[in-house]
VEXLUMVEX-716129 format. One record per residue: residue in one letter; z, y, x of N, C-alpha, C in turn. Coordinates in steps of 0.05 Angstrom, whole numbers, padded with zeros to 5 digits, always signed. Example, Ala and Ser with C-alpha at 12.3 -4.5 7.8 and 13.67 -1.06 7.14 Angstrom:
! residues 2
A+00156-00114+00264+00156-00090+00246+00156-00066+00264;S+00142-00045+00257+00143-00021+00273+00157+00001+00258;
END
This chain:
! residues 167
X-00198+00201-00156-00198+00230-00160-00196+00235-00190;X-00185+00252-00197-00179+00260-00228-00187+00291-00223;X-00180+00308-00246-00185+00328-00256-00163+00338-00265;X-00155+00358-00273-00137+00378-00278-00124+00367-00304;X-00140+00350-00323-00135+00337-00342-00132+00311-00343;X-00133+00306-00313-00123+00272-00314-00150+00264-00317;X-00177+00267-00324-00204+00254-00323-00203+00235-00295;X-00213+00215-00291-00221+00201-00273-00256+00218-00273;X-00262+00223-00242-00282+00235-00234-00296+00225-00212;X-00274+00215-00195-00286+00200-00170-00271+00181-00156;X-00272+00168-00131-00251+00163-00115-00265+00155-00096;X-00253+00144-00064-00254+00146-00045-00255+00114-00043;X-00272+00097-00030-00272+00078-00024-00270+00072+00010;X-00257+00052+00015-00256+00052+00054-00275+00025+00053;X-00289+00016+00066-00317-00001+00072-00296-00020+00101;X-00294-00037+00098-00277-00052+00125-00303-00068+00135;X-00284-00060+00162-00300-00073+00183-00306-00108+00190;X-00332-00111+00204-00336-00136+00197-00310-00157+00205;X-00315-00182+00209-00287-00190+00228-00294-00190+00250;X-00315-00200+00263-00311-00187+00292-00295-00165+00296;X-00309-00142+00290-00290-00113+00295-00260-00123+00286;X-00257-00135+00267-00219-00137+00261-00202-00150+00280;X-00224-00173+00294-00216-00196+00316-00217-00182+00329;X-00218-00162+00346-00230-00145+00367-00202-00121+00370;X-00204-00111+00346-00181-00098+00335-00146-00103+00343;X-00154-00131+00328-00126-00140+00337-00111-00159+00360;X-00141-00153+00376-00134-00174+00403-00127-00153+00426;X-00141-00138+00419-00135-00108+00439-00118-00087+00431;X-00097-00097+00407-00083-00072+00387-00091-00054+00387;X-00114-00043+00379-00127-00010+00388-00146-00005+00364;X-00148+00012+00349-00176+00015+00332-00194+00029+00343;X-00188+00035+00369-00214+00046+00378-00245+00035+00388;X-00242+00008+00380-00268+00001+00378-00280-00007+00349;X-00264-00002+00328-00277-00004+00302-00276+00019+00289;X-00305+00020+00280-00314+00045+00267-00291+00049+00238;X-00291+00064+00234-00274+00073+00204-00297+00090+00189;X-00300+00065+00167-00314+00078+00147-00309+00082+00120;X-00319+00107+00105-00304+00119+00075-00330+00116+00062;X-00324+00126+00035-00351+00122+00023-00336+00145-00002;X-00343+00159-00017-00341+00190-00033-00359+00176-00058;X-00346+00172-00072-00360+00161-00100-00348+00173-00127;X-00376+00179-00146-00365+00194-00165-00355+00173-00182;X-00346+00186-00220-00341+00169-00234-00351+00140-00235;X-00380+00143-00237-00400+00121-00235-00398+00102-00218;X-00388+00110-00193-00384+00090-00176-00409+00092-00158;X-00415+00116-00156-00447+00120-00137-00430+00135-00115;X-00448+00124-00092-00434+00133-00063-00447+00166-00066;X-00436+00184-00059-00437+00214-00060-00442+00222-00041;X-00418+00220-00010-00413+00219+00015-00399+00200+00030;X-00412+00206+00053-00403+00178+00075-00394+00187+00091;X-00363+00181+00100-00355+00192+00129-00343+00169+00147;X-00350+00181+00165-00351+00150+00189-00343+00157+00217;X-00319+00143+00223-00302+00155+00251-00314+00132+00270;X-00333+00147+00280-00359+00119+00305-00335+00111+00323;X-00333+00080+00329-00325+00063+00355-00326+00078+00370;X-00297+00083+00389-00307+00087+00426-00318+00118+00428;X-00314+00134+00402-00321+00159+00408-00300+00173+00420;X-00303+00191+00441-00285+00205+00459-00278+00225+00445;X-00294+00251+00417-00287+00266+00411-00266+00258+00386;X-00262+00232+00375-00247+00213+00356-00256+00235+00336;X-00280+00244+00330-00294+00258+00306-00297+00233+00278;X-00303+00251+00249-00313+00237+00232-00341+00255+00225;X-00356+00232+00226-00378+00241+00213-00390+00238+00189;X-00396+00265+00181-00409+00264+00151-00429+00258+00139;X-00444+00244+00125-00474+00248+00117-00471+00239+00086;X-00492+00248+00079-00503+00246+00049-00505+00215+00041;X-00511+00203+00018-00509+00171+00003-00530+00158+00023;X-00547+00171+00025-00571+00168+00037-00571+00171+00069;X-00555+00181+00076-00547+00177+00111-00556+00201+00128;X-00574+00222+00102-00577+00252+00120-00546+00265+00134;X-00550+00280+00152-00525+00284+00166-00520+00314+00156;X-00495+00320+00155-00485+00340+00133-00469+00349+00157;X-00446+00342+00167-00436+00353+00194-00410+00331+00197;X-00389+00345+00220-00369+00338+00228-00344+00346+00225;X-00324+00320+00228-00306+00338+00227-00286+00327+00251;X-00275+00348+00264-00274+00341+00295-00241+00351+00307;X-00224+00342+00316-00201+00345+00323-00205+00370+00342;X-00184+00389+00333-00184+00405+00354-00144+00404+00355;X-00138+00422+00385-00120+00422+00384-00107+00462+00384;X-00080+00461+00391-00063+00485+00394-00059+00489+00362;X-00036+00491+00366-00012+00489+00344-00027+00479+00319;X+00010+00461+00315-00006+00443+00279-00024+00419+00289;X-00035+00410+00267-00052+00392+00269-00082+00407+00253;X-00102+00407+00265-00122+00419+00274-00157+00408+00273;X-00169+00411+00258-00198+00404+00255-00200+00421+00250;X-00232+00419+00268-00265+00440+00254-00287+00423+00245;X-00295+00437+00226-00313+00431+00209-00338+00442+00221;X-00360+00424+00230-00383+00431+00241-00405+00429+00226;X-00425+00442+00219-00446+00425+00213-00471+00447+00224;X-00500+00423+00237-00517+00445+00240-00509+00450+00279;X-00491+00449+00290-00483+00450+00309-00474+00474+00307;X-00458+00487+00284-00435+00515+00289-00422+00507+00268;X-00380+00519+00274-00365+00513+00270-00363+00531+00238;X-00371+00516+00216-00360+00533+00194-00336+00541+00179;X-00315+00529+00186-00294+00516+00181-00265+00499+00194;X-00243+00514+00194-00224+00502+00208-00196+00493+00188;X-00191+00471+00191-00171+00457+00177-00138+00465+00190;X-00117+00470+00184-00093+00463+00191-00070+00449+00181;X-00059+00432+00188-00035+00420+00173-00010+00423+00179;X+00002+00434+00161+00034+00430+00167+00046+00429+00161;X+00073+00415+00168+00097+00384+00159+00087+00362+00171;X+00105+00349+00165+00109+00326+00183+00108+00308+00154;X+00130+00302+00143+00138+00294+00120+00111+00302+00095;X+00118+00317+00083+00103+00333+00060+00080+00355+00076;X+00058+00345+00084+00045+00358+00099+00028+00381+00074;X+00019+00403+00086+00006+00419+00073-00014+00422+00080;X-00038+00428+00070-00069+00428+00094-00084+00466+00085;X-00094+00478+00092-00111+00496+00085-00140+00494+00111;X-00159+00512+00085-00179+00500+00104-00187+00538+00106;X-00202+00545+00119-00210+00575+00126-00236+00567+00138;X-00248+00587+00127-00281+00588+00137-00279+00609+00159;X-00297+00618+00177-00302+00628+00209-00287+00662+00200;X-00287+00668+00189-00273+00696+00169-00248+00683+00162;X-00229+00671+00171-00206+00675+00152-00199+00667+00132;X-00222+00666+00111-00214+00666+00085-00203+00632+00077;X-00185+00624+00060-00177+00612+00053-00202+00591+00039;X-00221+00579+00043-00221+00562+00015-00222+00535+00009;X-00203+00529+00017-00189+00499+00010-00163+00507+00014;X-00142+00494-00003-00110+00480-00005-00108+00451-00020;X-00100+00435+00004-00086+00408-00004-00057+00405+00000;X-00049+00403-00018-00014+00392-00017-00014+00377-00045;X+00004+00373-00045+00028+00346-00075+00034+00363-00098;X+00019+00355-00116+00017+00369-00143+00048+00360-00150;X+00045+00384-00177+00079+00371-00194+00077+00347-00204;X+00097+00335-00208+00090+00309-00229+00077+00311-00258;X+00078+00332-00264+00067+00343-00288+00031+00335-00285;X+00027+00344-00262-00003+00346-00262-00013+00322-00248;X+00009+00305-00237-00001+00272-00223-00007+00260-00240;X-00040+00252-00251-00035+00230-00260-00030+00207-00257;X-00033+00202-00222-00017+00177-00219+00006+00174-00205;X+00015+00151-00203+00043+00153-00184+00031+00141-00156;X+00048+00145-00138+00035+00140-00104+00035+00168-00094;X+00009+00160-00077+00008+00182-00059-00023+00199-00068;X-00006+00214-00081-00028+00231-00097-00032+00263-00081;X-00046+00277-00087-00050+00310-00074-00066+00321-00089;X-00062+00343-00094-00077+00367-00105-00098+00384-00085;X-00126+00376-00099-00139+00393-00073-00151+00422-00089;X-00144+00442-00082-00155+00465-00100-00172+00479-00080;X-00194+00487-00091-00216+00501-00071-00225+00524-00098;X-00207+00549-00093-00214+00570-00114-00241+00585-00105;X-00253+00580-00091-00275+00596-00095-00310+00576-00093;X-00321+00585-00106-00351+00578-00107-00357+00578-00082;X-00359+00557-00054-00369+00563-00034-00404+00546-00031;X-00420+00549-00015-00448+00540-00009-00446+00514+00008;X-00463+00503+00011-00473+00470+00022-00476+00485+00048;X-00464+00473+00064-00453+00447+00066-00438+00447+00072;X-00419+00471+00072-00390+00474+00071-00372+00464+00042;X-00395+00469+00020-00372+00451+00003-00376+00417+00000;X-00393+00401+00011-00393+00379+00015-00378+00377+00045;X-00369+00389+00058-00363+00383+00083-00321+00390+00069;X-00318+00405+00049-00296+00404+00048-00273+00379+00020;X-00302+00365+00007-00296+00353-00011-00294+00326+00011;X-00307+00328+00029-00307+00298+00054-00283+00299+00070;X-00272+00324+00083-00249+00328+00086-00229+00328+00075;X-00216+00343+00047-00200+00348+00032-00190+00310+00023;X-00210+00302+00023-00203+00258+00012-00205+00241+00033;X-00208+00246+00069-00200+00233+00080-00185+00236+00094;X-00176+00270+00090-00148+00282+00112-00125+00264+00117;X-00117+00257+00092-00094+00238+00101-00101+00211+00119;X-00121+00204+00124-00131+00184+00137-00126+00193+00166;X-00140+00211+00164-00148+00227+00190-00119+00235+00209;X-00100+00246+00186-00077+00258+00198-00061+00232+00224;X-00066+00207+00195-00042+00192+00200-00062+00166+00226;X-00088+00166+00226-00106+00155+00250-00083+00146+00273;X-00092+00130+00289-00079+00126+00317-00104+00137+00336;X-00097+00159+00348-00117+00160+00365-00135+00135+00384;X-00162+00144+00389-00169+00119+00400-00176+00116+00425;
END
């Protein structure tokens, strides 16, 4: 993760599974019995947030929690038109994601009102500081916990999420 100025600020670490789970994985071609886990780390390299898509879950949700393993919420496939998550936490929906393209996907996130506050899409090259598969995540407004930890957990594993094989 960078900054508007190219600062390195954070990045996204994926935690792999033991080998059992990979032997398991690739004997049954399926990831649906290995957990997928992320880890949300700032500059420092300190885990921030943890999101974790549990083995064998029917709702093929990711779950959120704090460095420390408090649970912050979900984020949970929904369907009808686009590609589609809600953002849960607390057991009510604060938050709904949509994506769309196929190719150059676009994401916006809207709180239970409508309002816009998240956009992920592909910055200019101007503002990439790196080359790959980079995205611009802009969230213009000051929102509250634990909607804005539930959209900084989303906004850096979406592309994970998008491109998942169901399980």
């Amino acid at each position: 993760m960078f900054d508007r100025q190219g600062l390195h600020i954070g990045g996204v670490a994926v935690t792999a599974p033991s080998f059992l789970r990979k032997l398991i994985q690739l004997l049954w071609k399926s990831d649906q019995y290995v957990s997928r886990r992320f880890e949300v780390r700032d500059a420092n390299q300190s885990t921030v947030l943890k999101v974790e898509k549990p083995s064998k879950d029917p709702l093929a949700r990711f779950v959120v929690t704090r460095a420390d393993g408090t649970p912050i919420g979900e984020i949970i496939p929904a369907s009808a038109g686009g590609v589609r998550f809600t953002l849960r936490a607390e057991g009510k929906a604060i938050a709904k994601v949509v994506a769309r393209g196929r190719q150059r996907w676009e994401v916006t996130v809207e709180d239970p009102a409508g309002t816009e506050v998240a956009h992920v899409g592909h910055p200019s090259p101007e503002l990439s500081p790196i080359s790959g598969n980079a995205c611009l995540v802009e969230i213009p407004l000051q929102v509250p916990e634990p909607l804005a930890s539930m959209l900084v957990a989303t906004t850096l594993t979406i592309d994970i999420a998008l491109t998942a094989q169901p399980g």
